[in-house]
C-alpha positions as CSV (number, residue, x, y, z in Angstrom):
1,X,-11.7,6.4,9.6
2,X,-12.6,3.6,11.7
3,X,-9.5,2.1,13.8
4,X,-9.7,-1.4,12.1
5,X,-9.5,0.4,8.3
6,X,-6.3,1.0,5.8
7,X,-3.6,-1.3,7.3
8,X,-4.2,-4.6,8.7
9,X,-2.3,-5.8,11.9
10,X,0.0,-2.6,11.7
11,X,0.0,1.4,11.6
12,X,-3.5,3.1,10.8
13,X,-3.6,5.9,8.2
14,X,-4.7,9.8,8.8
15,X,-8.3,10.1,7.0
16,X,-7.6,9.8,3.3
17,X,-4.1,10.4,3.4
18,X,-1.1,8.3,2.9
19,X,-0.1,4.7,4.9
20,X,3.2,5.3,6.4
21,X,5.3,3.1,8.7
22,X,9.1,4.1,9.9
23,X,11.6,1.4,9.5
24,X,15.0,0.3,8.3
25,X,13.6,-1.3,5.0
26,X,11.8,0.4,2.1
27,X,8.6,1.6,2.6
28,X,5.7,0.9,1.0
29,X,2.6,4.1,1.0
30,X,-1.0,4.3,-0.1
31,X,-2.6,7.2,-1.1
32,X,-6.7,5.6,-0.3
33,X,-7.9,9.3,-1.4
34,X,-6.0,8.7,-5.0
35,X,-7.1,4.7,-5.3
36,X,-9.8,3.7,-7.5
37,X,-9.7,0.1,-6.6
38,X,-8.5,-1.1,-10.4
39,X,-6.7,-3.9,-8.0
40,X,-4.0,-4.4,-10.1
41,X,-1.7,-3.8,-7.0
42,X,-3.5,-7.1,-5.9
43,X,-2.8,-8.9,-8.8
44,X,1.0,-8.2,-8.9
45,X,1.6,-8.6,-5.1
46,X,-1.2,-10.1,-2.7
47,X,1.1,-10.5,-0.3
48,X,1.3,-7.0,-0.1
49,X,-1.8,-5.8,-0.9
50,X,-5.9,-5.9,-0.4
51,X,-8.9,-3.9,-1.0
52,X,-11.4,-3.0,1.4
53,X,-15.4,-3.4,1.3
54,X,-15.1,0.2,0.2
55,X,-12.8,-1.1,-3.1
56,X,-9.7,0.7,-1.8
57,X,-6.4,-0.3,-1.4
58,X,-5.5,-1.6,2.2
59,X,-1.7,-2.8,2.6
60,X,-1.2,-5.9,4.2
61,X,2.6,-4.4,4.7
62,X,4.5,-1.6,4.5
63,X,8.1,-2.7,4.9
64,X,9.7,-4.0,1.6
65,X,12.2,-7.2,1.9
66,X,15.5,-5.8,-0.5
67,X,14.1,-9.3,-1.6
68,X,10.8,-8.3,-3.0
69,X,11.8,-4.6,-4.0
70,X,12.2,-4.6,-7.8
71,X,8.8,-6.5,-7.6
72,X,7.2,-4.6,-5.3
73,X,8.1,-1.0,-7.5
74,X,6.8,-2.7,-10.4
75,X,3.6,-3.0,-9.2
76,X,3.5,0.7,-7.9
77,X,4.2,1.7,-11.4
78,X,1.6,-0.2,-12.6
79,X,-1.5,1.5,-10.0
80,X,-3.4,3.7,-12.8
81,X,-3.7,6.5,-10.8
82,X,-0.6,6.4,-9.0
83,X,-1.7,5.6,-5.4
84,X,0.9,3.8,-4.6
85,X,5.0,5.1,-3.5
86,X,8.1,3.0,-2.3
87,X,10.5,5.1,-0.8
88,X,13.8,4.1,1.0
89,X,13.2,4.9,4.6
């Protein structure tokens, strides 16, 4: 996977695996092997969330505001094929 693919401005995911950044906030992953690009992670949180020329889901993020949590675990629920995890760090 090219250097400037999965997570823009931050960490870089392994080669169709999960997006994974260490913090003291929630953390937000993407499984681009599991996405199908349905978007709807986009629709619910673009602040969080893009897709790629390739359709796939790109995070924009991967630490999760207390602020935005509830919101932001909504939307995970929501990805069709379950792509998408927040997990407390």
């Amino acid at each position: 996977m090219p250097a400037d693919e999965g997570l823009r401005g931050g960490v870089r995911p392994s080669h169709g695996d999960t997006q994974v950044e260490e913090g003291d906030m929630p953390i937000m992953t993407a499984d681009r092997g599991r996405c199908q690009g349905w978007a709807n992670c986009v629709a619910g949180a673009p602040d969080m969330f893009d897709i790629d020329d390739d359709g796939l889901v790109v995070l924009l993020q991967t630490e999760i505001p207390e602020t935005d949590r509830a919101r932001i675990d909504e939307v995970a629920h929501r990805c069709p094929v379950g792509a998408l995890r927040a997990t407390d760090s």
